[in-house]
N, C-alpha and C positions, 0 to 999 in steps of 0.2 A: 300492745306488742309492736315490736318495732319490726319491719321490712328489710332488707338489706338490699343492696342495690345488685339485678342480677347482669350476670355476667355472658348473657348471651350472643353481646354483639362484639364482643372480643375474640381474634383468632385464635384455637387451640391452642399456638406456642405460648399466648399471652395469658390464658386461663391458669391458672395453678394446681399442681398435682393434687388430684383426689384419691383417696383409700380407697374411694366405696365403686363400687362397679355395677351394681345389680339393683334393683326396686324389688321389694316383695310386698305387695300391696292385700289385704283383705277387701274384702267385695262388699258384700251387705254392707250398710251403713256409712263406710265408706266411701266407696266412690258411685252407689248406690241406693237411694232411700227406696227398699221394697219391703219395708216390714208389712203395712199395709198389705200387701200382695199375700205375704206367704197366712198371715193370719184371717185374710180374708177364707183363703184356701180350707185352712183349720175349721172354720164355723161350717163352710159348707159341706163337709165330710161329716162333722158333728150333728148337723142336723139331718144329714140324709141316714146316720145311723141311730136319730132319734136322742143321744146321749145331751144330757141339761149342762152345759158348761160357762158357768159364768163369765163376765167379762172380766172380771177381776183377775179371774183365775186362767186368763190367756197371757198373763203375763211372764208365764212360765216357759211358753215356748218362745217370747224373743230372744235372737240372738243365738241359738240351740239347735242343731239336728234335732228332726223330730225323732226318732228313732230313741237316741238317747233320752230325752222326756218323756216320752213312751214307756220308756225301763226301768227309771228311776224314780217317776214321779205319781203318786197316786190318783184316779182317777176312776172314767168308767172303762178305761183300757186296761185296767190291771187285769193282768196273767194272759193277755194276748201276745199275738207277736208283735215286738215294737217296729222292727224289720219292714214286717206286713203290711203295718199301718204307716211307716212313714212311707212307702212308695204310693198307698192307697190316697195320703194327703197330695203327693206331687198330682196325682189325675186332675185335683181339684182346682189348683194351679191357674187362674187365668190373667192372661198379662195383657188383651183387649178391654176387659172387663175393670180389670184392676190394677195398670200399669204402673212400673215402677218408672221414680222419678232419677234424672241422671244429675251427680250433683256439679254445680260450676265448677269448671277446675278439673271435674276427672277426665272429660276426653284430650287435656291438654296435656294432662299427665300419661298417659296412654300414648304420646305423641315423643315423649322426651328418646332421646339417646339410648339411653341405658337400656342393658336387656332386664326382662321384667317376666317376671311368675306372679300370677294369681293364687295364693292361698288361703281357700276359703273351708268354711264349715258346710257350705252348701252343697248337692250332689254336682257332678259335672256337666249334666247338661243344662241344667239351669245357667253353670257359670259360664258355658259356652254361647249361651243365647245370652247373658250378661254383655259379656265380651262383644258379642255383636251391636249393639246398642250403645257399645261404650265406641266403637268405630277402631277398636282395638287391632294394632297389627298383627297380618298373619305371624311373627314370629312369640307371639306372646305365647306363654308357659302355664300351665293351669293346675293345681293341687289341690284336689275337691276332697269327701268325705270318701272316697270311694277306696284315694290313696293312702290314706293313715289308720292306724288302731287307736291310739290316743289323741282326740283332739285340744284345742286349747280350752286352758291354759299349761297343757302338757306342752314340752319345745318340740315335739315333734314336726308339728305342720311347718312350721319354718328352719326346721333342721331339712325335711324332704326339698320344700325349696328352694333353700339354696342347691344344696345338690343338684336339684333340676338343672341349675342356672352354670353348674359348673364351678360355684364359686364356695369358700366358707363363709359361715353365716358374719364373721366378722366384718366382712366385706360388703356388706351390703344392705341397704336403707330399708328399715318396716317404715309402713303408714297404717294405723289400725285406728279403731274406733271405741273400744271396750277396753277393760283393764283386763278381762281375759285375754285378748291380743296381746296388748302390751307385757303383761306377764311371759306368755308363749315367746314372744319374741326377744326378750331379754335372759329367760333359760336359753335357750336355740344360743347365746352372744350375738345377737344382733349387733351392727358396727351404732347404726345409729336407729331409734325410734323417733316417729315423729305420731302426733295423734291430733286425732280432730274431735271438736263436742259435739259431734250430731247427734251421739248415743249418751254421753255419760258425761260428767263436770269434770272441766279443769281439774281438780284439786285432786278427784280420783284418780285419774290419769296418769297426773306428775306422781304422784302415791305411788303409783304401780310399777313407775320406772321411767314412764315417756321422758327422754330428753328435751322434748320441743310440743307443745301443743298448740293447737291452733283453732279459732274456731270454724274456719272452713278450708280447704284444698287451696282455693286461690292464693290464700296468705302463704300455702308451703313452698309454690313455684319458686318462689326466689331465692330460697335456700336450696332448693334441687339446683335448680340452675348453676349456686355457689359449686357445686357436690360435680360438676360438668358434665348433668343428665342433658343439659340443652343444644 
């Protein structure tokens, strides 16, 4: 993958008009490695209600509200509340215990220009103690499960987004990690998609829509930078 040269130390007059105005960035995976954390979470509630769940079969909740795995996926929660259970998994939660990792590149991106909304699949206080971790400005935007009825790869979560941001979705850069992001954010008309492999391959990615992929955050900087996030 080739870098382009960014354009950071150029004065405004000398940058070139950009379309895009906005970051709408997905968390988990992203600019995030917490799978570890939230699956940790899962085994401990599983055992404290004694239920046998294979490791295999935790593969179900990556990348997922539990709530929704809870409803649609068979188990030994079937016919409970999914609701129930997925705030009973947040208790189990520990990010001393089991901290998530911050990936290169996202506190730098968190830093850029642009105004920016987090829109994730996670509840909002998770993405608020995210955000803290990430050293994120107080002006950042946050779009949890709390705000949507259909999450992705429905375009809603980044249709709300942009809204948030003031802006149409046309206008403004996804970074996702999943081909359900990138799906969501190309319903929504996202202006541009960009994607990283930390979750899923190249190949699916481009598949799903991603204009640009990458394999980590760092390689994205310099095309933000092109976009005059910097």
């Amino acid at each position: 993958m080739t870098i382009k040269t960014c354009y950071s130390t150029l004065t405004p007059k000398q940058r070139p008009q950009s379309i895009f105005k906005g970051l709408l960035l997905d968390l988990d995976g992203t600019l995030i490695d917490s799978e570890h954390t939230h699956l940790a979470a899962y085994r401990r509630m599983f055992t404290a209600k004694g239920w046998q769940v294979a490791a295999s079969e935790m593969e179900i909740f990556k990348g997922r509200p539990g709530p929704e795995v809870f409803q649609s996926e068979p188990g030994p929660w079937s016919g409970l509340d999914p609701e129930k259970l997925g705030l009973e998994a947040r208790s189990y939660v520990d990010i001393r215990r089991d901290p998530p990792r911050i990936f290169a590149g996202a506190r730098e991106i968190m830093q850029l220009k642009m105004p920016k909304c987090l829109v994730t699949s996670a509840w909002r206080q998770w993405a608020q103690l995210s955000a803290q971790l990430l050293d994120a400005p107080a002006s950042l935007k946050v779009i949890s499960q709390e705000d949507i009825r259909a999450g992705k790869p429905a375009p809603e979560p980044y249709l709300v987004g942009a809204k948030t941001l003031g802006l149409p979705a046309s206008s403004c850069i996804v970074i996702e990690d999943t081909t359900s992001g990138v799906i969501s954010a190309r319903k929504a008309g996202a202006g541009r998609i960009y994607a990283v492999t930390t979750s899923q391959k190249r190949a699916a990615l481009a598949e799903a829509g991603a204009d640009l992929v990458a394999d980590s955050l760092q390689e994205l900087l310099p095309y933000l930078c092109e976009e005059n996030a910097c």
